[in-house]
MARPA-601758 format. One record per residue: residue number from 0; residue in three letters; x, y, z of N, C-alpha, C in turn. Coordinates in steps of 0.05 Angstrom, whole numbers. Last residue first. Layout:
BEGIN
 pos code     nX     nY     nZ    caX    caY    caZ     cX     cY     cZ
 NUM  ALA      X      Y      Z      X      Y      Z      X      Y      Z
...
***
This chain:
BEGIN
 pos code     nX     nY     nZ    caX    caY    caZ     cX     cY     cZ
 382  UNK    637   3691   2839    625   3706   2849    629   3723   2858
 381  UNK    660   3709   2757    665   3709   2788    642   3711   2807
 380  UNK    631   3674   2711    626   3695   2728    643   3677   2751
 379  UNK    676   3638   2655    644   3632   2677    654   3652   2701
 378  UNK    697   3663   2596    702   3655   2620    684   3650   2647
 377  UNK    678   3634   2531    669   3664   2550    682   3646   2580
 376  UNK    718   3628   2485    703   3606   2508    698   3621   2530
 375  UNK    714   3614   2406    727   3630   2433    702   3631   2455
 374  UNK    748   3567   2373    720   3586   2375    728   3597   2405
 373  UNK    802   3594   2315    784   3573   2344    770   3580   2359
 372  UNK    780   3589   2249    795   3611   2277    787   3580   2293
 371  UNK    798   3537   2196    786   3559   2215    784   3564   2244
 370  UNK    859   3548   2157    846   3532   2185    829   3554   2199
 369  UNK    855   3542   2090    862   3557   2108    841   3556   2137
 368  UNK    905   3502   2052    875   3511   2063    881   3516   2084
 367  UNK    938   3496   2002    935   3504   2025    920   3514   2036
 366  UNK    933   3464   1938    933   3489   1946    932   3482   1974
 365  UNK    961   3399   1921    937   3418   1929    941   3440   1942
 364  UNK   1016   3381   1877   1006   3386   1903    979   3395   1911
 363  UNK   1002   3353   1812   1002   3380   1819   1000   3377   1855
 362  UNK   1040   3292   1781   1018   3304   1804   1028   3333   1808
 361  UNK   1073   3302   1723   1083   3289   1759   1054   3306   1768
 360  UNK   1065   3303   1676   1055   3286   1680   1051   3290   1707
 359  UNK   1053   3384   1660   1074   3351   1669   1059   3341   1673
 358  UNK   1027   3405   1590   1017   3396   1620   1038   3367   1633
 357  UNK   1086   3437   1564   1056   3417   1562   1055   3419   1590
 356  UNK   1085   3518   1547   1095   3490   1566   1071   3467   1562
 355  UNK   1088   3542   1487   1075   3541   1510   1085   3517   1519
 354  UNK   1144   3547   1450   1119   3546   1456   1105   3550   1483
 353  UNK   1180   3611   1443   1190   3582   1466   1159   3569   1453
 352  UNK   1199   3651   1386   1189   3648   1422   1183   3610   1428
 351  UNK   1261   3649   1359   1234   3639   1355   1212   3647   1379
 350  UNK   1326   3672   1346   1312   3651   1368   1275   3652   1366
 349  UNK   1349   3679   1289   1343   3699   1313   1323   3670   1327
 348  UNK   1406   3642   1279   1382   3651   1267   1368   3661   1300
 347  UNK   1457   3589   1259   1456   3615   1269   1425   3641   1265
 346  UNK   1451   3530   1257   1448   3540   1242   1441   3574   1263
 345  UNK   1493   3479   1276   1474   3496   1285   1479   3526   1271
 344  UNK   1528   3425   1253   1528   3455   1245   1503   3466   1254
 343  UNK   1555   3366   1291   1536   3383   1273   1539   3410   1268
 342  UNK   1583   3318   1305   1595   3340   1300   1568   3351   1280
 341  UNK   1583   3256   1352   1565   3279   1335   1579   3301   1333
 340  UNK   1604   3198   1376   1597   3219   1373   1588   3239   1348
 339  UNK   1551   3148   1373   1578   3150   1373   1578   3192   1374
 338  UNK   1498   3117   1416   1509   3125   1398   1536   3145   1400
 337  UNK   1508   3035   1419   1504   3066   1434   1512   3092   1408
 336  UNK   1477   2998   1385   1505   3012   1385   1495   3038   1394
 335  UNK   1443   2934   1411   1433   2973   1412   1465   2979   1406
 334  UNK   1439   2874   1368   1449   2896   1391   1435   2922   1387
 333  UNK   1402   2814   1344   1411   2851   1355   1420   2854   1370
 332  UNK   1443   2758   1333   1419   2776   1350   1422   2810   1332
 331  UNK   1493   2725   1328   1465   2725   1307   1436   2742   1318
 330  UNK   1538   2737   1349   1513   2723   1366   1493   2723   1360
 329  UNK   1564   2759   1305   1582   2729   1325   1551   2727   1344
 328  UNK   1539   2795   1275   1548   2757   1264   1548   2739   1286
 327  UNK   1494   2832   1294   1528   2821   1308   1519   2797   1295
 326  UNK   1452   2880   1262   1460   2856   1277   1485   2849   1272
 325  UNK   1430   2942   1308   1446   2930   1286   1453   2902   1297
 324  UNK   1399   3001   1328   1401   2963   1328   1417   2955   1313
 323  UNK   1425   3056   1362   1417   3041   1332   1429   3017   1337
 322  UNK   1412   3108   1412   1430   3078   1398   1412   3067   1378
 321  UNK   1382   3145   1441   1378   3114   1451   1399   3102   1440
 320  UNK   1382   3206   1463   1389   3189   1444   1396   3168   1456
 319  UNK   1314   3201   1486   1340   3204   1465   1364   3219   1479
 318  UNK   1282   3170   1535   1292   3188   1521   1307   3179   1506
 317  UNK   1222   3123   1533   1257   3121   1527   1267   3145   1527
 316  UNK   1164   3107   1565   1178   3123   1537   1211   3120   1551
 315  UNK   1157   3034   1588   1157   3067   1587   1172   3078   1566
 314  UNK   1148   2986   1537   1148   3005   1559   1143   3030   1567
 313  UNK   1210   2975   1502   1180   2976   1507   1170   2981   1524
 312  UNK   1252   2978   1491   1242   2988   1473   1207   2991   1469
 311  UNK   1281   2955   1530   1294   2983   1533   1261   2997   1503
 310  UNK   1280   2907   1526   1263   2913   1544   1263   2946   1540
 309  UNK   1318   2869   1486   1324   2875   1514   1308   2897   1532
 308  UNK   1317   2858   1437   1300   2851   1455   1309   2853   1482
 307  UNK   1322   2905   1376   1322   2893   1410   1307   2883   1414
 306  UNK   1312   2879   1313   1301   2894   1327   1317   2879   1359
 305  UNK   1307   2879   1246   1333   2878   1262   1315   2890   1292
 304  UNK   1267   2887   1208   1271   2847   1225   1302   2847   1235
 303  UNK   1246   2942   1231   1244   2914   1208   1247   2897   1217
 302  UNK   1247   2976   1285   1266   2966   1262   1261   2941   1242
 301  UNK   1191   3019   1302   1202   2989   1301   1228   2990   1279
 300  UNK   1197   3089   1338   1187   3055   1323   1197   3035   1318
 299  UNK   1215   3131   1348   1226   3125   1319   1205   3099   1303
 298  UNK   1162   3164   1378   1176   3149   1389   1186   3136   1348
 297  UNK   1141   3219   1420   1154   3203   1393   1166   3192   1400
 296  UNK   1087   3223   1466   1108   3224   1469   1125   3216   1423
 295  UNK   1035   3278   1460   1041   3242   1461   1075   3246   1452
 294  UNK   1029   3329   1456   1037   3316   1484   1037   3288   1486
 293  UNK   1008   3345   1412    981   3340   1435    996   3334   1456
 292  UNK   1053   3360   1382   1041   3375   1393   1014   3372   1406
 291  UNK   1101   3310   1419   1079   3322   1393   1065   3347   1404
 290  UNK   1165   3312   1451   1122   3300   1448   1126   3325   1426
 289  UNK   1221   3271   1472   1212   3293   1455   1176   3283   1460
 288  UNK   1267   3280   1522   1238   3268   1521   1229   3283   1495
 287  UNK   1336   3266   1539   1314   3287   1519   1294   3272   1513
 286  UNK   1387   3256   1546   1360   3250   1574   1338   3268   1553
 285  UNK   1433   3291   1522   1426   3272   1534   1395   3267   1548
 284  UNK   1452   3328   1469   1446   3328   1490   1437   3307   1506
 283  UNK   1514   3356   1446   1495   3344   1447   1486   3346   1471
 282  UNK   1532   3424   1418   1531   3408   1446   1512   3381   1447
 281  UNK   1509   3467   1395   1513   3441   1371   1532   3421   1402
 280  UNK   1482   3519   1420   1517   3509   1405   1527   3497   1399
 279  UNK   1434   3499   1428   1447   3521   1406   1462   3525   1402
 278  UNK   1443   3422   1430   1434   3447   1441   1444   3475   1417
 277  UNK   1408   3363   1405   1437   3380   1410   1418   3412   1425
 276  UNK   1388   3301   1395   1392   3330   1401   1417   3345   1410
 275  UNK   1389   3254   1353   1405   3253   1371   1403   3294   1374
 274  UNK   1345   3196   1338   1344   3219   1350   1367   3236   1364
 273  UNK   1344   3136   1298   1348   3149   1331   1351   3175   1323
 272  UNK   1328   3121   1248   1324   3097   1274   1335   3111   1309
 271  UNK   1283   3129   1211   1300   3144   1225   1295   3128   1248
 270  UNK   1290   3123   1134   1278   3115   1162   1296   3129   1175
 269  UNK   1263   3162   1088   1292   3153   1095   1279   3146   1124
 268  UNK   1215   3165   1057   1235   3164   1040   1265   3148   1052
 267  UNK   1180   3198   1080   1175   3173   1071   1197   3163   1054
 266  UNK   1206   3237   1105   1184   3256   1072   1184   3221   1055
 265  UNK   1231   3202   1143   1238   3232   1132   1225   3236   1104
 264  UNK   1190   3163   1195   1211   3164   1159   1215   3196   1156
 263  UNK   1182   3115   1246   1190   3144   1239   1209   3150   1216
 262  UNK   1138   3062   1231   1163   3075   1249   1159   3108   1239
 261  UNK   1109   3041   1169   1123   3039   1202   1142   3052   1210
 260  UNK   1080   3069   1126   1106   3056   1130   1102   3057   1159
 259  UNK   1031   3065   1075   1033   3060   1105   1065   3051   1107
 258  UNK   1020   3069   1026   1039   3080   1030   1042   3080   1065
 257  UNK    980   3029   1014   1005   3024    997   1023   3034   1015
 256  UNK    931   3050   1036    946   3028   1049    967   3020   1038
 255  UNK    924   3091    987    923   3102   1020    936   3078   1043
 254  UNK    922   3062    947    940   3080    949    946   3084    981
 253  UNK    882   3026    926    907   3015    943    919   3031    957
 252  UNK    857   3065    890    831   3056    907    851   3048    949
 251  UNK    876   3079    847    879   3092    872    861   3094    895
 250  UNK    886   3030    828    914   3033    841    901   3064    861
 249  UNK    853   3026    789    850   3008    808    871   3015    830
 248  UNK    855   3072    751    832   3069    775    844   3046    799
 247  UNK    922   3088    731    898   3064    738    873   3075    755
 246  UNK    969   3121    743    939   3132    738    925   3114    737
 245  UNK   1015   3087    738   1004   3099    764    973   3114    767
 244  UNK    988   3018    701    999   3043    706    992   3058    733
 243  UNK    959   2971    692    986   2980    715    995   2999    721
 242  UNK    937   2970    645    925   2969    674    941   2960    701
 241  UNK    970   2986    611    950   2998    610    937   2998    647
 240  UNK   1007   2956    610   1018   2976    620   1002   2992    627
 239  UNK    989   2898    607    988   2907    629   1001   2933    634
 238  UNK    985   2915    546    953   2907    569    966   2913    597
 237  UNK   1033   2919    527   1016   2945    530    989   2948    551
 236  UNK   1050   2863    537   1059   2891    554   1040   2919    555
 235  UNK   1010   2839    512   1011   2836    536   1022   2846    549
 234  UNK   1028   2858    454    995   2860    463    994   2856    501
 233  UNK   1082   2830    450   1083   2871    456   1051   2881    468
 232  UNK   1063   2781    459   1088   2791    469   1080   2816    478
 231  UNK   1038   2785    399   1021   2772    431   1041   2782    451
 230  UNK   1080   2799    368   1053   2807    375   1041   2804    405
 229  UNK   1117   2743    391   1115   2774    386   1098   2784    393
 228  UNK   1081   2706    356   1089   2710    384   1099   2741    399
 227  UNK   1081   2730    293   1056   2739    315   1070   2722    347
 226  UNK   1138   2727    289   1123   2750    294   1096   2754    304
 225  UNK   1145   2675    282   1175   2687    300   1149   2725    312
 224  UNK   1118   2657    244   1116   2640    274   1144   2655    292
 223  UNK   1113   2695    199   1100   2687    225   1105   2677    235
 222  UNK   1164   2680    170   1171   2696    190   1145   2704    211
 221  UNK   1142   2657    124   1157   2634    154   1155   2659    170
 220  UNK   1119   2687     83   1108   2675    109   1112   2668    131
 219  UNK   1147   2741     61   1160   2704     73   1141   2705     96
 218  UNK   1120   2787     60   1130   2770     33   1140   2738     38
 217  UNK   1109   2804    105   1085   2797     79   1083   2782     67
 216  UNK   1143   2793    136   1133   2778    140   1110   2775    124
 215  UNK   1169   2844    124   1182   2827    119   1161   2795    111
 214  UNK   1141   2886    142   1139   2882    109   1151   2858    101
 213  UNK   1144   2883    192   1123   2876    185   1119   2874    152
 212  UNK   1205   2884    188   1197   2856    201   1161   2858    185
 211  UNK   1211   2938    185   1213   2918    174   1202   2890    169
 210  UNK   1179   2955    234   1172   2967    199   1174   2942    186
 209  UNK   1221   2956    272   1190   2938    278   1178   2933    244
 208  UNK   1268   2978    254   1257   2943    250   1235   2941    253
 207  UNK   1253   3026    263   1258   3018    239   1255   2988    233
 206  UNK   1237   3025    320   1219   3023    305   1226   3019    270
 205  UNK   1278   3028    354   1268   2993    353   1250   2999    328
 204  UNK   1289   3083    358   1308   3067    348   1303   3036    329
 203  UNK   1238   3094    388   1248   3101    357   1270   3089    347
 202  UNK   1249   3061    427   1229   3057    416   1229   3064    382
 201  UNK   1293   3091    456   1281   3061    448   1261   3058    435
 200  UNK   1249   3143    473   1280   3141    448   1293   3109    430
 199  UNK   1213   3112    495   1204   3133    476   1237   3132    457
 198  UNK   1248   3101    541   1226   3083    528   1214   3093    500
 197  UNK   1258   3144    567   1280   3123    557   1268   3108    535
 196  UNK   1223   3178    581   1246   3186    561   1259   3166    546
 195  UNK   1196   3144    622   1183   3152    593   1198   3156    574
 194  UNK   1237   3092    644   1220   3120    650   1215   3120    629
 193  UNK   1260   3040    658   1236   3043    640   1220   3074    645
 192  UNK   1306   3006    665   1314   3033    657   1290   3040    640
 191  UNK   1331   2959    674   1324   2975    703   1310   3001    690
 190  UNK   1327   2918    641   1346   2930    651   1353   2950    668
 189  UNK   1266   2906    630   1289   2883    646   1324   2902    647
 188  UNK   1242   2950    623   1240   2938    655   1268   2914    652
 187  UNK   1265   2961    572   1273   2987    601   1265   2971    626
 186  UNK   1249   2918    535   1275   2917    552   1278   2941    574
 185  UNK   1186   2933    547   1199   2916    558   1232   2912    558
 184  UNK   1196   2981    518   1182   2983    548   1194   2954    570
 183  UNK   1207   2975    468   1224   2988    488   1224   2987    515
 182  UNK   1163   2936    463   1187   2916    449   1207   2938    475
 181  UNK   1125   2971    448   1118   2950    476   1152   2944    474
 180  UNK   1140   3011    407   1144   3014    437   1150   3003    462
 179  UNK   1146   2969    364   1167   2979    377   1164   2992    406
 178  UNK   1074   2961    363   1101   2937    378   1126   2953    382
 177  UNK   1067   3020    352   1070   3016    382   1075   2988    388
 176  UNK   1086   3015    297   1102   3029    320   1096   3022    348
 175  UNK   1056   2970    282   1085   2965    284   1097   2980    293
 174  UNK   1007   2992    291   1011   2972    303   1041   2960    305
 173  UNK   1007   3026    243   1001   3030    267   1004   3019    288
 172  UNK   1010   2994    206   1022   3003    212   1030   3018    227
 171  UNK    950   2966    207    973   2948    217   1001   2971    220
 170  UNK    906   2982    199    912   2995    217    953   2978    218
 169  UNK    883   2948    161    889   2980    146    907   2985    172
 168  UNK    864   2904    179    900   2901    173    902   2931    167
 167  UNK    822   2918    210    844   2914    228    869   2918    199
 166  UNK    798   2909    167    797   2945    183    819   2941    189
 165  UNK    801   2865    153    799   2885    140    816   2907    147
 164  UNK    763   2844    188    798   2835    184    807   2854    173
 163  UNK    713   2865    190    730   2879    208    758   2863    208
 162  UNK    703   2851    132    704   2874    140    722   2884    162
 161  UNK    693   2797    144    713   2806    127    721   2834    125
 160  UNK    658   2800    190    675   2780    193    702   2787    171
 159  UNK    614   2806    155    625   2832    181    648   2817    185
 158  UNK    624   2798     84    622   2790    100    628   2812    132
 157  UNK    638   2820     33    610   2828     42    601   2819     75
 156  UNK    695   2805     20    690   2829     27    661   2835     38
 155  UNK    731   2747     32    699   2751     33    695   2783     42
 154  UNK    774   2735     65    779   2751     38    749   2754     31
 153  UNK    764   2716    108    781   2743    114    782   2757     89
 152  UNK    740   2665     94    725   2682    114    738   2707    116
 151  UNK    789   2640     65    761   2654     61    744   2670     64
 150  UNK    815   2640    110    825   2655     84    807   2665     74
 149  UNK    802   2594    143    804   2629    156    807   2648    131
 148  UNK    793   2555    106    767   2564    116    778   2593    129
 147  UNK    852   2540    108    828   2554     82    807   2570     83
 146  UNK    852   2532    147    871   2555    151    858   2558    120
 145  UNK    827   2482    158    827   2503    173    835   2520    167
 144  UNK    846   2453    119    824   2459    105    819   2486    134
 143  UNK    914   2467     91    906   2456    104    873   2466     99
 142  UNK    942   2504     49    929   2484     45    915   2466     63
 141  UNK    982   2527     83    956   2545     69    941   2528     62
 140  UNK   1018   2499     93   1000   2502    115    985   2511    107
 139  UNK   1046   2483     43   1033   2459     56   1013   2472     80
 138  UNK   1059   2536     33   1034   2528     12   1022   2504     33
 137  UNK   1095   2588     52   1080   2556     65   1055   2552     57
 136  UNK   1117   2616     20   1094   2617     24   1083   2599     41
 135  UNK   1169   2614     23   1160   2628     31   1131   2638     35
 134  UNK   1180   2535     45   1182   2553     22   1166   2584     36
 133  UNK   1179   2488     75   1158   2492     66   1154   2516     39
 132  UNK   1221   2491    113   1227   2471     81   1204   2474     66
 131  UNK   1211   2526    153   1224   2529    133   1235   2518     99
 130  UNK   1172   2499    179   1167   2522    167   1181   2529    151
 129  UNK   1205   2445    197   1185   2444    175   1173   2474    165
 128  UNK   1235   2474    230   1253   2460    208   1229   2452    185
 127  UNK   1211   2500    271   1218   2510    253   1232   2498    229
 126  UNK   1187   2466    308   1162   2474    281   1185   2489    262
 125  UNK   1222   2467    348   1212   2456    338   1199   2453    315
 124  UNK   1216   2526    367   1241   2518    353   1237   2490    341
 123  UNK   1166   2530    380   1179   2547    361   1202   2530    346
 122  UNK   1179   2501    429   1157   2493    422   1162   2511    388
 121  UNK   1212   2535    453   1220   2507    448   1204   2500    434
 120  UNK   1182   2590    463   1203   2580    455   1208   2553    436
 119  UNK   1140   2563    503   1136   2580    475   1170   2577    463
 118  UNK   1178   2552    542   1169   2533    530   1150   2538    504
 117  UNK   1203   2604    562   1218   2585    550   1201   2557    534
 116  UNK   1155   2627    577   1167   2639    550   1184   2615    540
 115  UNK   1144   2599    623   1131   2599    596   1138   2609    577
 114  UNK   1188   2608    652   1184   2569    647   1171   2579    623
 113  UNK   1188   2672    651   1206   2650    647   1200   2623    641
 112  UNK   1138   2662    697   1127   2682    656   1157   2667    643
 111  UNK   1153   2643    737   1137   2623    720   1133   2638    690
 110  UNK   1183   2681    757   1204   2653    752   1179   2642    730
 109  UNK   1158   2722    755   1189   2730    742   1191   2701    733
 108  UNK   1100   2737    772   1112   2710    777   1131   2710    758
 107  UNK   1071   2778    741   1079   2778    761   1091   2756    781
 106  UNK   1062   2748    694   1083   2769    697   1094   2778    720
 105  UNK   1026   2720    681   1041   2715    705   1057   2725    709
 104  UNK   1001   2739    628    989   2742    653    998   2740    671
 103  UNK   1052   2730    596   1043   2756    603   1016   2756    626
 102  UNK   1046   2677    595   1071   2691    601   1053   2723    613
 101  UNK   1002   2674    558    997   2666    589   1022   2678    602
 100  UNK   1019   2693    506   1000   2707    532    995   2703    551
  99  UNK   1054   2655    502   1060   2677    510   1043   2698    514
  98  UNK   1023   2614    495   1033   2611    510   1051   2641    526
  97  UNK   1003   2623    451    982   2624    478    993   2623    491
  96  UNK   1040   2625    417   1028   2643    410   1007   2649    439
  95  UNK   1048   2569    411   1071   2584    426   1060   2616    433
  94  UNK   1005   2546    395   1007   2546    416   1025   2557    433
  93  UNK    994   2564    337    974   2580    354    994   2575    387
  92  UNK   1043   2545    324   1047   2571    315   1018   2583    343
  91  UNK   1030   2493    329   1064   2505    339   1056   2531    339
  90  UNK    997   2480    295    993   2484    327   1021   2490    336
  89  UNK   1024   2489    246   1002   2512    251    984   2501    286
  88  UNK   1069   2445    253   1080   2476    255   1052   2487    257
  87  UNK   1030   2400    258   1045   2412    275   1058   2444    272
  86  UNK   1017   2408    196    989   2411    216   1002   2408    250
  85  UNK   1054   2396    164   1042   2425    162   1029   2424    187
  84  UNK   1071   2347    180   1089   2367    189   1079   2395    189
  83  UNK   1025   2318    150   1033   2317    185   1046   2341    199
  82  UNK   1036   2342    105   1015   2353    114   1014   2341    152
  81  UNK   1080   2327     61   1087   2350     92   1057   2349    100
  80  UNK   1064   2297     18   1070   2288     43   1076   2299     70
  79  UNK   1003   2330     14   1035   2324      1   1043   2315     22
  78  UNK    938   2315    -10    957   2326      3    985   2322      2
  77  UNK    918   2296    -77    922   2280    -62    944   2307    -37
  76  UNK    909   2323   -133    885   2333   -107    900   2317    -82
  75  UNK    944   2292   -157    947   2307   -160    926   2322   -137
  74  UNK    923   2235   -165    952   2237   -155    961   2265   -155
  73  UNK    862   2244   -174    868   2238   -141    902   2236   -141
  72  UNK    854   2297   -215    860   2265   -218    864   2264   -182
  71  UNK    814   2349   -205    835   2342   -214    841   2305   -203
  70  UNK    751   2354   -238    760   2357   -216    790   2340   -220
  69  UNK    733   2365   -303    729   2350   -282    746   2364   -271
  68  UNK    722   2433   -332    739   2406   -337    734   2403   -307
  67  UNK    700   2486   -344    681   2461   -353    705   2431   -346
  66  UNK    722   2529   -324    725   2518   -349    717   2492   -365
  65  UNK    705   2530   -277    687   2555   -297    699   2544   -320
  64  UNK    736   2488   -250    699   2481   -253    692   2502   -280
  63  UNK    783   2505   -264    770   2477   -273    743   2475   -273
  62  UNK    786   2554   -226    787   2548   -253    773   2520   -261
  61  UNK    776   2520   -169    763   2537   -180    756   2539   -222
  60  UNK    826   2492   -175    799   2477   -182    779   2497   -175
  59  UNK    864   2537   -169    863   2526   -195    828   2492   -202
  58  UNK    860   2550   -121    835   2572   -142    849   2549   -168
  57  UNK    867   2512    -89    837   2519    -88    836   2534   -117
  56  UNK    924   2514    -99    913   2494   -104    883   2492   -113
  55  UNK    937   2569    -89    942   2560   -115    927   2525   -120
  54  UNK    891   2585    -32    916   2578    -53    910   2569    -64
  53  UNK    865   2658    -43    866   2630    -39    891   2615    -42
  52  UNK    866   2712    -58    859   2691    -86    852   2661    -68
  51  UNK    877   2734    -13    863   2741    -33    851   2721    -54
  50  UNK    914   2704     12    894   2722     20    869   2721      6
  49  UNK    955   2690    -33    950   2673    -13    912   2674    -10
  48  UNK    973   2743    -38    959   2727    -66    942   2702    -44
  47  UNK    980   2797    -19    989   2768     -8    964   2756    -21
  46  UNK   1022   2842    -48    997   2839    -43    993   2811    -34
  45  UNK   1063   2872    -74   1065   2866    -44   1041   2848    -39
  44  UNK   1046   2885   -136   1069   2857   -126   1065   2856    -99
  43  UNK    983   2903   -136   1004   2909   -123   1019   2893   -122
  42  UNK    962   2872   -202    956   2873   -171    983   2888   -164
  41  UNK    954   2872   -248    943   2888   -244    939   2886   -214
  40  UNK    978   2823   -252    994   2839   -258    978   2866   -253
  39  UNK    939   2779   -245    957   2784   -225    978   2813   -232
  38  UNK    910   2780   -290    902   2793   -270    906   2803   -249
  37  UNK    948   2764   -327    937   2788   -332    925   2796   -308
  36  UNK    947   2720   -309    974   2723   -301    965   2759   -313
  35  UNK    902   2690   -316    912   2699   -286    933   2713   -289
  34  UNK    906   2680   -376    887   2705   -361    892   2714   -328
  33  UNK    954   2651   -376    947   2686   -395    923   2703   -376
  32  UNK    928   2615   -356    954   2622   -348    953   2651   -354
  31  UNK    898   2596   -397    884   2602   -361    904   2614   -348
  30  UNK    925   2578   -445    906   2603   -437    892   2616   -410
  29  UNK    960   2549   -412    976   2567   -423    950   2591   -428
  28  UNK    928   2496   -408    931   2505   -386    955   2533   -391
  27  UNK    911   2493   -461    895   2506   -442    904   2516   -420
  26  UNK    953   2483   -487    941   2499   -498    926   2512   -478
  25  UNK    969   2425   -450    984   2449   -449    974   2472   -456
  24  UNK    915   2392   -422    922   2390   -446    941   2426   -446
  23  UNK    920   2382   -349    898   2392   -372    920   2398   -395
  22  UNK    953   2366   -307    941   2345   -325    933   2357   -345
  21  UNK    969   2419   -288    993   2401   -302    982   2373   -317
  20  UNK    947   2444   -252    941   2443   -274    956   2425   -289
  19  UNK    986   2459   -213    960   2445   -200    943   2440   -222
  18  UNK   1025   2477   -236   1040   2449   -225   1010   2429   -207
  17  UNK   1008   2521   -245   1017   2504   -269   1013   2478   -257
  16  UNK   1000   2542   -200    973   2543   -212    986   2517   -239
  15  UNK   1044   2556   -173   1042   2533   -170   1006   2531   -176
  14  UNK   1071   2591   -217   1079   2563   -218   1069   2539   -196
  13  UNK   1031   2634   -188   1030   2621   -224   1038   2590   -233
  12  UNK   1067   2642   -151   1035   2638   -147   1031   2622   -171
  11  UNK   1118   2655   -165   1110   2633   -152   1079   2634   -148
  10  UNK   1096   2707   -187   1110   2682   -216   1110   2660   -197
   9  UNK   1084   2726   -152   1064   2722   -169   1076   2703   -185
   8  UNK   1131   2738   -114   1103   2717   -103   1081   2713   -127
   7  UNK   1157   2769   -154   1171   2742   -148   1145   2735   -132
   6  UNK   1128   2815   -200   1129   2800   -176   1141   2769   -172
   5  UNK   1117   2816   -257   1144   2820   -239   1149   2812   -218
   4  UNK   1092   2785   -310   1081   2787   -277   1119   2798   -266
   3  UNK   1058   2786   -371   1087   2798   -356   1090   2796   -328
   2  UNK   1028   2726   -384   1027   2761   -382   1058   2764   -363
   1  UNK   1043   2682   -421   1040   2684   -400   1042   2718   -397
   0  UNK   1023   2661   -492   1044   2668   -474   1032   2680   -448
***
């Protein structure tokens, strides 16, 4: 009799050790059964038999050899007819999988990371009618000799190669909170709403699924080709959050030419397209030259791509208040809108001393020089 196995992937592991055994005389293939099925029961049910053991195909001609019996008949060793369909879905799976890292490189191109997600996508949806008829283990793709050879090489404990798969899966739960993160980060940018607070509370929310999904996908294989895209997905937000962020090295190299604005702004924040003075009783005022404190004149500067052309803006300095450009539908130009009136609040406060006067432009006169005597002319002797 067959050892007790509870696991639903072990009683399917088992049946398909029977169904790869199914020539050898019943007695035997019931004692080889007894002993895997003892060994399997001393495994964690979560445990991905696959991984570990191989598949059910490999380790039952494993068996065969330590049991001394030939190699299995050719209608039985023969691939199944899904093996066209296996060997599209596992380029379905790497290529939707590249595809969404390339997504993530062009991120900065909205319309082209779009064409590529969508064709990761399509490319998914495709593969999925054969991932699915394949069963939770997709035996037809495990069986392929590529995806044998990775099994191997990942279940080979002496190997560096098996070691650091290894490492990596110990860390996997680790990895399903901060996919929930990437997963928050990215809907806060596509909905406007990616500050830290937001992204962090999202995040805990997203993280009971992220969990899921990764326990999910232990047990039903199919659900890779929906999860490592993914992956790759949340790996290319975190990459560029890493090297996007405002703390980057690279960003504070930009900084100093980032923040160059044109014209005249309030704490960089609010442009200022005119000047309108007033006096200490909130009186406007007219004809007003403003300068700096060297005596260069201010001037608001340029308007973006609304700007006069009527001469008033270049040249000699302008006083204030000049008027704000704005464009007229009916003559597709700029205008200057003189400006309208002003009601301000002058703020009541002891008067400051004056600065010092600048130097006027208008020429100084020259001092008045002082004409010397006239020389004096001895009168010639009377005789």
């Amino acid at each position: 009799m067959t050892a007790d196995v509870h696991g639903a992937a072990q009683q399917e592991y088992l049946a398909g050790l029977r169904a790869a055994l199914a020539d050898l005389p019943d007695g035997e293939v019931g004692e080889i059964l007894d002993d895997v099925g003892a060994h399997l029961a001393e495994l964690d049910p979560d445990d991905d038999l696959v991984a570990r053991l191989g598949p059910p195909q490999a380790y039952a001609a494993e068996l065969r050899t330590a049991a001394g019996y030939p190699a299995a008949p050719v209608a039985v060793d023969t691939a199944p007819a899904g093996t066209g369909g296996a060997r599209f879905a596992l380029v379905a799976l790497v290529g939707s999988t590249a595809l969404v890292l390339l997504a993530g490189l062009v991120a900065f191109e909205p319309e082209a990371a779009a064409l590529v997600l969508l064709l990761a996508l399509l490319l998914g949806l495709a593969a999925a009618p054969v991932v699915f008829r394949a069963g939770p283990r997709v035996e037809a793709v495990a069986a392929l000799p590529a995806v044998r050879a990775a099994l191997a090489s990942r279940t080979a404990p002496d190997s560096s190669g098996g070691r650091l798969l290894g490492f990596l899966a110990s860390l996997q739960p680790a990895w399903w909170l901060l996919r929930a993160l990437a997963a928050a980060a990215l809907v806060g940018l596509v909905l406007g709403a990616a500050g830290a607070l937001q992204v962090v509370l999202t995040g805990l929310v997203l993280a009971p699924f992220s969990v899921w999904l990764g326990f999910r996908a232990r047990r039903d294989r199919r659900w890779l080709w929906s999860v490592v895209p993914l992956n790759a997905l949340a790996a290319a937000v975190v990459l560029g959050w890493l090297v996007l962020s405002p703390g980057a090295p690279s960003d504070q190299g930009s900084s100093a030419t980032s923040s160059y604005l044109p014209g005249l702004w309030q704490d960089g924040e609010r442009p200022i397209e005119d000047i309108r003075p007033v006096d200490a009783s909130g009186t406007p005022l007219t004809g007003v030259y403003l300068f700096d404190q060297d005596g260069r004149p201010l001037d608001v500067g340029g308007y973006g791509e609304c700007a006069v052309e009527d001469g008033t803006r270049s040249g000699a300095v302008q006083p204030y208040p000049r008027g704000v450009p704005r464009y007229d539908d009916r003559t597709g130009s700029c205008r200057l809108v003189p400006p309208g009136p002003l009601v301000v609040a002058v703020p009541s406060a002891t008067p400051t001393p004056a600065p010092a006067p600048l130097a006027t432009l208008a020429p100084v006169p020259p001092a008045p020089t002082t004409a010397p005597p006239a020389p004096t002319v001895q009168a010639p002797p009377t005789g």
